[in-house]
N, C-alpha and C positions, 0 to 999 in steps of 0.2 A: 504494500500500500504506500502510496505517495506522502509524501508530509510535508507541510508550509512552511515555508519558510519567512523571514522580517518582509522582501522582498516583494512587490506586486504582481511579479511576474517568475523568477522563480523559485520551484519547487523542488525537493527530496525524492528521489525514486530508490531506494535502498534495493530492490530487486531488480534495477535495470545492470546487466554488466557488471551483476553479481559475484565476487572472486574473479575477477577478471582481468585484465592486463591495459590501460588506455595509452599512448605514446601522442604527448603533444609536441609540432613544432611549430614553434615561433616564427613569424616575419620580421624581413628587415631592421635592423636595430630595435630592437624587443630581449625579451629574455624567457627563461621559464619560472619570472614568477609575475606574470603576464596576469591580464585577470580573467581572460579567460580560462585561464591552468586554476586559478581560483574557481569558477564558474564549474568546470567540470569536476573539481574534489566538493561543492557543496549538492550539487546534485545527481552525482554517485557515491556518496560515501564508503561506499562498498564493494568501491574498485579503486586500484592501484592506478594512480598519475606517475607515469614518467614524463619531466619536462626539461630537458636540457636546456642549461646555454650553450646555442647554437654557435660552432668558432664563426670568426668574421670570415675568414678564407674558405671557397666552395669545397677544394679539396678535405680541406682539413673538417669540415662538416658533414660531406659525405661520408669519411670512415668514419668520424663518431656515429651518426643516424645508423648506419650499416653494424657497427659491433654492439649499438643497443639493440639493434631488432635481433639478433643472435642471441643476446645475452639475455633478452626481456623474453623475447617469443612473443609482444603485445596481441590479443586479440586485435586491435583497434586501432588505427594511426590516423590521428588529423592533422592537418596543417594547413596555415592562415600567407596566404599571401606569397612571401619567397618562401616559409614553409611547404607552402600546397606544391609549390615548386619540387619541391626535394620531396616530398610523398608520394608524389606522381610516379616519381625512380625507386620507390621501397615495395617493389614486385612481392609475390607472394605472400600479401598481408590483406585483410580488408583495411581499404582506407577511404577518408575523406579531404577532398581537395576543396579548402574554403579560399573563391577568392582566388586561386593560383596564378601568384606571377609569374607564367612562365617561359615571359620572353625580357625575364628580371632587369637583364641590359639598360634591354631600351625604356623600361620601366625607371629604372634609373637616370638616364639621363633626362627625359623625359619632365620628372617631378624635382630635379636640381640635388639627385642624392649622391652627391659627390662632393670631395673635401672634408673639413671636417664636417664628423657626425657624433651626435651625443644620443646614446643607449635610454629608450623610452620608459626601463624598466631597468630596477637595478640588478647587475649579473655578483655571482657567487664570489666572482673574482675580485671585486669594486671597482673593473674597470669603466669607464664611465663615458670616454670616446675613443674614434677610432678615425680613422683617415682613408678615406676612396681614393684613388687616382686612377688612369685609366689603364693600366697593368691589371686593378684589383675587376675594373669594369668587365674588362678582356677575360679574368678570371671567370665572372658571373656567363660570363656570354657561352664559355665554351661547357660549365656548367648546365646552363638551360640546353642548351642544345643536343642535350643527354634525353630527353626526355622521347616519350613513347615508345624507347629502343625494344623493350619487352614485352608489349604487349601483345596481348595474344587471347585468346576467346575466352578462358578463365579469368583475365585480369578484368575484363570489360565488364565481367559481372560483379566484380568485387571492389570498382573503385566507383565512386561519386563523385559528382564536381558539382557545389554548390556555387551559384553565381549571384552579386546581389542585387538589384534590375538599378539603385541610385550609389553605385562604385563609378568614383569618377579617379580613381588610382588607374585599377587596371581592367582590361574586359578580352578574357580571352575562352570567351562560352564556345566560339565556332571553331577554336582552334582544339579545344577539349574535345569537342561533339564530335568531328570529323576521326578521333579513335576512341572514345568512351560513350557507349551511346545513354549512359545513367548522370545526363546535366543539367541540372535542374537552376533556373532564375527563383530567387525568393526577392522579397521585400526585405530592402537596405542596405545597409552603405559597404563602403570596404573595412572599416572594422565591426566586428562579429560583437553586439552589446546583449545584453540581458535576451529582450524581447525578440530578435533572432536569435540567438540562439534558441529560444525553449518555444518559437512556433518553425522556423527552418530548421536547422539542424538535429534537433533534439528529436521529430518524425524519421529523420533518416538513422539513425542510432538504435530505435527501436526496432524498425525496418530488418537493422543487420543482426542485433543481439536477436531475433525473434527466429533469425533464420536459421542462425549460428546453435540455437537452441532446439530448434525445431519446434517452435513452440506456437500453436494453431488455438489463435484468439476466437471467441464468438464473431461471426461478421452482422452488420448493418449494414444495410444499401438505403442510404438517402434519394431521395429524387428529386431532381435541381429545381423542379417547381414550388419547393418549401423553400428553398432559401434567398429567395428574392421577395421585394416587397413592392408597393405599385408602382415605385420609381425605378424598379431595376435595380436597386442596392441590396444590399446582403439585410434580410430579415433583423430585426432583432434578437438579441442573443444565440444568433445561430453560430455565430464562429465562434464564441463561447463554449458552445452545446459540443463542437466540433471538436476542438481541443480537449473536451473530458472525455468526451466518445472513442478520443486514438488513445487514452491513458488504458483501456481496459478492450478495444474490440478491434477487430481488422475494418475499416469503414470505407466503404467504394458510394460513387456519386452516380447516380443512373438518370441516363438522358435518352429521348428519345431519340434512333435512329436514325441517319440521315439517308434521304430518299436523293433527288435530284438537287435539293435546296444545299451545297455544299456549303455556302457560308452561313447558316444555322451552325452546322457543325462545328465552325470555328467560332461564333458567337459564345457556344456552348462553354470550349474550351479556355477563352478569352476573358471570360466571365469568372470562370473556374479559378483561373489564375489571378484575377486580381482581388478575388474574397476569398478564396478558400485556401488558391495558394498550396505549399508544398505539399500537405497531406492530400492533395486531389492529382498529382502527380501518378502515373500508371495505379489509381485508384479509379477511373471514371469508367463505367460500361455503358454504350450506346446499344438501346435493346427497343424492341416494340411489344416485346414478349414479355413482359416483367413475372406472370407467373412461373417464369421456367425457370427462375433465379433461386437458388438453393443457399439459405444461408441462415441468421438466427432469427432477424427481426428487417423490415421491411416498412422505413419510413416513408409517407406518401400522400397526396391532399387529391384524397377519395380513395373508394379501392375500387383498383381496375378490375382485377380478377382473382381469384383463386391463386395465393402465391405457396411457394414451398417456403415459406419461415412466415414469423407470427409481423402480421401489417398492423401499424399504428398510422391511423386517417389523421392525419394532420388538422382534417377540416369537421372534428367529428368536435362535441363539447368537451371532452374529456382532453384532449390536446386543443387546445387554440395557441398556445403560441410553444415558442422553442425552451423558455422558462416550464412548461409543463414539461416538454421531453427531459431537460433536464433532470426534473424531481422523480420520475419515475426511472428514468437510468440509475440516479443517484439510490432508489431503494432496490435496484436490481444487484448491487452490488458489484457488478461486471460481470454479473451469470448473464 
């Protein structure tokens, strides 16, 4: 069971990546005691953070990342930025690429990160700055250019690349996608704060511990006609309802079908993406069939037909709004 934390946003999952192994890396002058490396020890308590400081030199950071993953075995590898950079290259692991600068160079030169540079976060060492020049540039360059050497049809299913749609650092979604087809845009900036983290990230985390687990949640099929209101905007409290809904069940969005009308289709998923966002990510089925959907419960405003799991009419009295689904999931307990 999850537990609150002071925090508005987040929360304690003591059973998520339970005994488990997580390995964070740092971006660009950062360190590991980043607050995201905080972030992830308050809402897994009950999993081991490794978070190095990352050396300043690509070589020299490549064999430390390399003789951690040997020595850790981490389930779990994320990394932020010229992090996601170096994640990309830690083959045979699940990982998460947040952000990845992975044409760091020109990232570099780009945003003026040359010369001196003062560490955003204090490192183990007290060192406090460091000096670019372009030998070190030249370094970064032949470093990035390591990237996608390994992949191969098992990697493609075991890395993510989280992108954030208002990153005005780096954007390299097409250059991911063209060999990682799991690349998802979330809502926000190039650093990873509270609120992405625990609506982006923290869906895809569950996703891999779930898999890693084998562990097969009650499902729910919502139906995208509950979650809009007469303006087209996302319902009340439905992206609320949504976010307690993935704490405890596997949740898919069911749309109808598209016939001739192709930009429906994309309306559908466009819409998906800007309210519902990462948890609607290869969650959505486009179906005209809804009874042939086999799963626990079966959100919907009316009942179409006869479905294979238990339907709650959206538009019945007993649900009028998403504060009602709420209270009855909440005494479901996550059965």
């Amino acid at each position: 069971m999850e537990q609150q934390t002071t925090n508005q946003y987040v929360k304690q999952f003591p059973d998520l990546l339970k005994g488990k192994t997580v390995m964070y890396v740092h971006g660009f002058a950062s360190s590991g005691q980043s607050g995201t490396v905080e972030r992830l020890r308050i809402v897994f308590p009950n999993t081991k953070v490794v978070a190095p400081d990352v050396p300043v030199h690509p070589a020299e950071a490549q064999a430390l990342l390399h003789e951690l993953c040997e020595k850790e075995q981490p389930d779990l590898i994320l990394g932020t930025s010229m992090g996601g950079m170096y994640v990309e290259q830690l083959y045979g692991f699940d990982r998460i690429c947040m952000n990845p600068a992975l044409c760091i160079a020109d990232t570099m030169q780009a945003h003026g990160l040359t010369g001196t540079q003062t560490f955003q976060n204090p490192r183990l060492d007290g060192v406090q700055q460091f000096y670019v020049d372009k030998a070190m540039v030249k370094e970064y360059r032949q470093a990035s250019e390591q990237r996608f050497q390994g992949v191969n049809d098992e990697e493609r299913c075991r890395v993510f690349g989280l992108f954030g749609d208002e990153d005005d650092v780096v954007d390299t979604y097409d250059l991911f996608h063209q060999h990682y087809p799991q690349a998802i845009r979330f809502h926000g900036e190039h650093r990873i704060n509270d609120r992405s983290f625990m609506h982006s990230v923290l869906p895809v985390i569950r996703w891999i511990d779930d898999r890693q687990e084998g562990r097969q949640r009650p499902i729910v099929y919502i139906g995208v006609e509950t979650l809009s209101d007469s303006h087209g905007n996302a319902a009340s409290a439905c992206q609320k309802a949504i976010r307690l809904l993935i704490e405890n069940y596997q949740v898919y969005f069911v749309a109808p079908a598209p016939t001739h009308d192709t930009p429906v289709y994309l309306e559908v998923l466009e819409w998906l993406e800007q309210w519902v966002n990462v948890p609607a990510w290869g969650h959505t089925v486009f179906t005209n069939q809804r009874h042939l959907l086999y799963g626990d419960y079966l959100i919907e405003r009316g009942k179409t037909a006869e479905a294979m799991a238990n339907t709650i009419d959206f538009s019945s009295d007993t649900f009028k709004s998403w504060e009602d689904i709420i209270e009855y999931f909440d005494r479901l307990g996550g059965q």
